[in-house]
C-alpha positions in Angstrom: -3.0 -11.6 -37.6 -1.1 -13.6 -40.1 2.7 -13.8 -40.7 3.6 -11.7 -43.8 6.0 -14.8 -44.8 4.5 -17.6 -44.7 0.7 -17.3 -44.2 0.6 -19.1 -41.1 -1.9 -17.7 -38.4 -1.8 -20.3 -35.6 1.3 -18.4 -34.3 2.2 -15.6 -32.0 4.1 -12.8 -34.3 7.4 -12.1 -33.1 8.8 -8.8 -34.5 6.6 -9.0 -37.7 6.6 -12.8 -38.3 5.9 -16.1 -36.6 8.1 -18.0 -34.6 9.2 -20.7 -36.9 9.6 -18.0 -39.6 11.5 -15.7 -36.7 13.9 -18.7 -35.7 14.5 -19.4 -39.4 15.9 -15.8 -39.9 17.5 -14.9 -36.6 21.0 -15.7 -35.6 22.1 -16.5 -32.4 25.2 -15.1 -32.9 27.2 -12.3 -35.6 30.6 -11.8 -35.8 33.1 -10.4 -39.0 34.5 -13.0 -41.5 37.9 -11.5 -41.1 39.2 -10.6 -37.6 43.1 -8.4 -37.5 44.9 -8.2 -34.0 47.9 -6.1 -33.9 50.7 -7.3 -31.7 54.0 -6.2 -30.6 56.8 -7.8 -32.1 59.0 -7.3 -29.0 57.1 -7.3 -26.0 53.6 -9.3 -27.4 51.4 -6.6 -26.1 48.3 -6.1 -27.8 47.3 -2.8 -29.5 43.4 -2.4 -27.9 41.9 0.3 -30.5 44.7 3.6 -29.5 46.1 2.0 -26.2 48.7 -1.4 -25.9 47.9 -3.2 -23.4 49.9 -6.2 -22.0 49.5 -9.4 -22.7 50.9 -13.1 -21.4 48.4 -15.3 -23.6 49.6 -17.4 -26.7 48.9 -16.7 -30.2 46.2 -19.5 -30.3 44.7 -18.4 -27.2 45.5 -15.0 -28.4 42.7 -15.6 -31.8 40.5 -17.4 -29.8 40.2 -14.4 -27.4 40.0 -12.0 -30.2 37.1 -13.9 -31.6 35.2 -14.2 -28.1 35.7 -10.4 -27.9 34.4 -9.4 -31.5 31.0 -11.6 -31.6 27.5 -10.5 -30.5 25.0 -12.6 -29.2 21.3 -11.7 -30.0 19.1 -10.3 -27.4 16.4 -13.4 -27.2 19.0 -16.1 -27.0 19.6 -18.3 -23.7 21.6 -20.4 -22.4 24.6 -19.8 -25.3 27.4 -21.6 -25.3 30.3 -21.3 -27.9 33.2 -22.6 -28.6 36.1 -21.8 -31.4 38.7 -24.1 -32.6 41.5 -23.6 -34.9 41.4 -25.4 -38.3 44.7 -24.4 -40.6 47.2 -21.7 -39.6 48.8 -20.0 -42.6 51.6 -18.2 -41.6 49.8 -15.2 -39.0 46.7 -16.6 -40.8 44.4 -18.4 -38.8 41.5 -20.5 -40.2 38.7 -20.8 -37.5 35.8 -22.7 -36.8 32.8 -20.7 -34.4 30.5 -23.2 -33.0 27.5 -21.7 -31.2 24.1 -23.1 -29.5 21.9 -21.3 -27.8 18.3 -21.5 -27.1 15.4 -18.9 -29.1 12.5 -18.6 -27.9 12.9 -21.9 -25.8 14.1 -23.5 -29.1 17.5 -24.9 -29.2 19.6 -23.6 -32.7 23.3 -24.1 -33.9 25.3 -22.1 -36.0 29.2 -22.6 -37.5 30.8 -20.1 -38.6 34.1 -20.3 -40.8 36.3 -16.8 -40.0 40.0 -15.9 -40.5 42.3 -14.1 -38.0 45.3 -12.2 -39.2 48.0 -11.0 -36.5 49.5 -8.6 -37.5 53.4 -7.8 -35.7 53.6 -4.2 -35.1 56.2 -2.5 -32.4 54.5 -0.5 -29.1 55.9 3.1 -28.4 57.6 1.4 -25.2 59.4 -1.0 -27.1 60.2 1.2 -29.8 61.5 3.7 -27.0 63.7 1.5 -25.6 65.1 0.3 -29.5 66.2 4.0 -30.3 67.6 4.6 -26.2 65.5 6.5 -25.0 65.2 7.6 -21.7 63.7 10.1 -19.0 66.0 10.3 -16.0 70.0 10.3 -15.6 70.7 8.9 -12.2 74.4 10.3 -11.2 76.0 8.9 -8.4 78.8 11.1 -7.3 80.9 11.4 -3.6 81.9 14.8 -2.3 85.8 15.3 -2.4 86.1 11.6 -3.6 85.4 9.3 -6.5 82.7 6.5 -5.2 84.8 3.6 -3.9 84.4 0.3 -6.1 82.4 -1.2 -3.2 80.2 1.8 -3.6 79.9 1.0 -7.3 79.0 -2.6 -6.7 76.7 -2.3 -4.4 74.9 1.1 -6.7 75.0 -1.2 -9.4 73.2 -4.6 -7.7 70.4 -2.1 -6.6 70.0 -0.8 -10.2 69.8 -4.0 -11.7 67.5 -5.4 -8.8 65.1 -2.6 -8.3 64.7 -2.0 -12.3 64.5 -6.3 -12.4 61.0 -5.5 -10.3 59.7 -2.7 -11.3 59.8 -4.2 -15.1 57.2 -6.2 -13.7 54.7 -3.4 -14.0 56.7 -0.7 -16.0 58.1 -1.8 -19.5 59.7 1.3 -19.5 61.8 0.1 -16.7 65.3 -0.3 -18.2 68.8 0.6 -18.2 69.6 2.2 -21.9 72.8 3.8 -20.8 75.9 3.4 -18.4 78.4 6.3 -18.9 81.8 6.4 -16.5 83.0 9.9 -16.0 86.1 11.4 -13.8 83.3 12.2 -11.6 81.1 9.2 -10.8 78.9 6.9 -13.2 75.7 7.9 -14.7 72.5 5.6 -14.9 70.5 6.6 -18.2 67.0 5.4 -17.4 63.7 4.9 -19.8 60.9 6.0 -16.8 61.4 8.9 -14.2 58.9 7.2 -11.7 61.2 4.2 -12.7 64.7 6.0 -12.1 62.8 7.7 -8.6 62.4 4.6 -6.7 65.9 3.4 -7.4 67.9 6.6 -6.4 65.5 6.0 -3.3 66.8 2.1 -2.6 70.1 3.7 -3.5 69.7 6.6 -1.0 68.3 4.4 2.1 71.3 1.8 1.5 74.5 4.4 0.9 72.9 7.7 2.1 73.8 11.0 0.8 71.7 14.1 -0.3 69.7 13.5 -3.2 68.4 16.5 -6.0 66.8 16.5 -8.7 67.1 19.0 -11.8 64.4 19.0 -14.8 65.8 20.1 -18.3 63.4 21.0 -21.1 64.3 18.5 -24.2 61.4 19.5 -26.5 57.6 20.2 -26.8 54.9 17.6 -27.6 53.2 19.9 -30.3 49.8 17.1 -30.0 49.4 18.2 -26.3 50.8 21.0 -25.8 53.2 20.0 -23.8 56.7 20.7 -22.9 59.1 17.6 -22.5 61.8 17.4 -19.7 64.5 15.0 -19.0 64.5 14.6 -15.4 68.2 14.3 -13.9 68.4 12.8 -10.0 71.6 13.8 -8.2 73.0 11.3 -5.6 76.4 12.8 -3.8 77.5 10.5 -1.0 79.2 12.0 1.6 82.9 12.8 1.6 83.1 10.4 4.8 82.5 6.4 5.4 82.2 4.7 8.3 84.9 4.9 10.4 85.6 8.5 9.7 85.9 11.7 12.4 83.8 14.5 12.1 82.9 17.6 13.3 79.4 18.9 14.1 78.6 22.0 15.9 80.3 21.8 19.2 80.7 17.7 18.6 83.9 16.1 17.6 82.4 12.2 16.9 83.1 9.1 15.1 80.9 8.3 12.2 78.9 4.9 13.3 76.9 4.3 9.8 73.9 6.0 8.2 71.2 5.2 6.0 68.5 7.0 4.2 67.3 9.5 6.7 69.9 10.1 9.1 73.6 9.8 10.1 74.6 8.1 13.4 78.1 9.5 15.5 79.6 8.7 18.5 80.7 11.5 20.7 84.3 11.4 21.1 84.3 13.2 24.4 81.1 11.9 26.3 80.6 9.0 24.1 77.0 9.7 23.7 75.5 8.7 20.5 73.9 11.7 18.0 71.5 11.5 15.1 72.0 14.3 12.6 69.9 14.3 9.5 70.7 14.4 6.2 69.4 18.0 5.9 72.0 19.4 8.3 74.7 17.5 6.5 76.3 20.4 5.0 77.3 21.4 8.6 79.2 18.0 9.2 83.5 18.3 8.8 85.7 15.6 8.4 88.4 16.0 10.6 90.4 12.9 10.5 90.1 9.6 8.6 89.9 6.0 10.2 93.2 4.8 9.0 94.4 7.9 11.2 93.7 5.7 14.0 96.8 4.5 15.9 97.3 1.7 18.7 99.3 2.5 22.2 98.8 1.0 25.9 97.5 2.1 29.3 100.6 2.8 31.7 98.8 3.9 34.6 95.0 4.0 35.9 93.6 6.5 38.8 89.8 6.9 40.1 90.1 10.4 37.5 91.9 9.8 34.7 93.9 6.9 32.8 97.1 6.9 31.5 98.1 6.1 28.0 101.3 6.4 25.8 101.6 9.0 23.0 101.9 7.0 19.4 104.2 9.0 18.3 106.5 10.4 21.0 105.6 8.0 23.5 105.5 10.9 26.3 103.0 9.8 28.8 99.4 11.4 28.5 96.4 11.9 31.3 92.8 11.0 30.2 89.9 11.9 32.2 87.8 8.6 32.6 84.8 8.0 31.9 81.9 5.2 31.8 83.4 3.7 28.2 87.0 3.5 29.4 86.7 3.0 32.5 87.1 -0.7 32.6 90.4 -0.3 31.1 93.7 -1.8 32.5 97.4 -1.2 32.9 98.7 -3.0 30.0 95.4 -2.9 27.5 96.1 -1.8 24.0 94.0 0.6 23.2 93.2 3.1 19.9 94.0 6.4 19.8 92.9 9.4 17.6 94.6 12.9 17.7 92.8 15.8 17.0 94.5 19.3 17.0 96.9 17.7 19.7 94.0 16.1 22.2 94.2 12.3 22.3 90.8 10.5 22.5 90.6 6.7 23.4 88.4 4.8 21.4 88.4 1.2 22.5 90.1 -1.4 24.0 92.1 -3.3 21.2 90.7 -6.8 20.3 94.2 -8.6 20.1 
């Protein structure tokens, strides 16, 4: 056997040829002369043949990536090492030298290579989304029989802006595009429904309330199939605050606070705490509001019952005592709440 190309036939043929003649011919290494990377304008994500893809790397990191990711090495070669360096940059033109070496055939071969990447600035869907407003989810905040107090609003509005501060992290779609004020509460217009879920949650578990939500068809993705809905997430607070009297079941209570699951009272009679979930909370009534709360004094104290003064009238009124009065004195202040004419002491008075 002889190689074809050059007549030698001391040699072992290697696909056809010898092995200098093989070596001569082979490269260690192909890649395109011209290289384009598409990148977002906005955001610098990358677009990875139909899918953007995010990306923290710099434009000259950026090429030399691109180039790593576009050569191919041939199947014989060992031990390859390559490296690229940046000659001229020409505007979103850069001028690039490929080194490579690499052994063939336990022969060691460089190559150069001279190639030009062009970025090209584009805008993703995401970013385009958020330029034109769009958005998937209206979070309403609303209060039954009330407008939410500004305390309400402030603290709504530091979860919005923290929670959505995070979850950008992940989620470009994570934004704020809209804030509308209405007679009724404020409105959170919001690019991602998974997005706009977790924060009504964070809202929820801080302020409470009974949360809904309520899809509305908007169109029809005709490439899928698909129909399009906005997603709107109700948040009503409760027409009480801490402080507040209520009425539940056979329970006349003072609200103690609530969170996300559950609302905590305090039994006005036996002064035994309750849970009631949020669930039941259309069978909660308010029945008087803190600042209904008024101060009088103990006049007189027996082993049954303790004495106080009416608010109002001042006539003298009998208590039966129990364990969370019953350390009370002649002479303590104390607060007072009258409910469809029965007084009910609530603490000693911290002068």
């Amino acid at each position: 056997m002889f190689c074809p190309r050059c007549g030698s036939d001391d040699e072992e043929l290697v696909e056809g040829v010898c092995k200098s003649c093989f070596i001569e011919e082979a490269k260690i290494i192909s890649i395109a002369d011209d290289l384009k990377i598409t990148v977002c304008a906005h955001c610098n994500s990358i677009l990875n043949g139909i899918k953007w893809e995010d990306s923290e790397l710099s434009e000259e990191e950026l090429v030399s990536f691109t180039v790593m990711e576009n050569l191919q090495s041939a199947e014989q070669v060992e031990d390859l090492e390559i490296s690229v360096d940046i000659l001229t940059v020409r505007g979103s033109n850069f001028e690039c030298l490929v080194h490579a070496e690499g052994k063939l055939l336990g022969t060691l071969v460089v190559e150069e290579y001279k190639i030009n990447v062009k970025i090209l600035k584009n805008v993703c869907p995401d970013c385009s989304k958020f330029a034109s407003g769009y958005f998937e989810s209206v979070i309403q905040i609303r209060a039954d029989n009330r407008f939410p107090t500004p305390e309400e609003l402030q603290r709504v509005d530091e979860i919005v802006r923290n929670k959505l501060g995070n979850l950008s992290l992940k989620n470009r779609m994570a934004y704020v595009s809209d804030v509308a004020m209405l007679k009724e509460g404020v409105d959170y217009y919001i690019g991602s429904y998974k997005a706009a879920k977790k924060v009504a949650e964070s809202i929820k578990d801080s302020l409470g309330g009974v949360m809904q939500e309520s899809p509305r068809l908007v169109g029809r993705d005709k490439s899928r199939g698909k129909d399009l809905y906005r997603i709107w997430i109700s948040l009503r607070m409760p027409d009480f605050q801490r402080g507040d009297f209520v009425e539940y079941e056979d329970h006349k209570a003072e609200v103690k606070g609530f969170d996300g699951k559950k609302i905590g009272l305090k039994d006005l009679d036996s002064c035994d705490s309750l849970s009631v979930m949020w669930r039941d909370y259309g069978k909660i009534k308010v029945i008087a509001r803190k600042h209904d709360v008024k101060t009088t004094s103990v006049t007189s104290k027996t082993p049954t019952s303790i004495q106080i003064l009416h608010p109002d009238s001042y006539q003298p009124v009998d208590i039966d005592i129990n364990d969370e009065i019953s350390r009370l004195m002649i002479g303590n202040n104390v607060k007072v709440l009258e409910v469809e004419g029965i007084l009910y002491i609530l603490s000693k008075d911290q002068d």
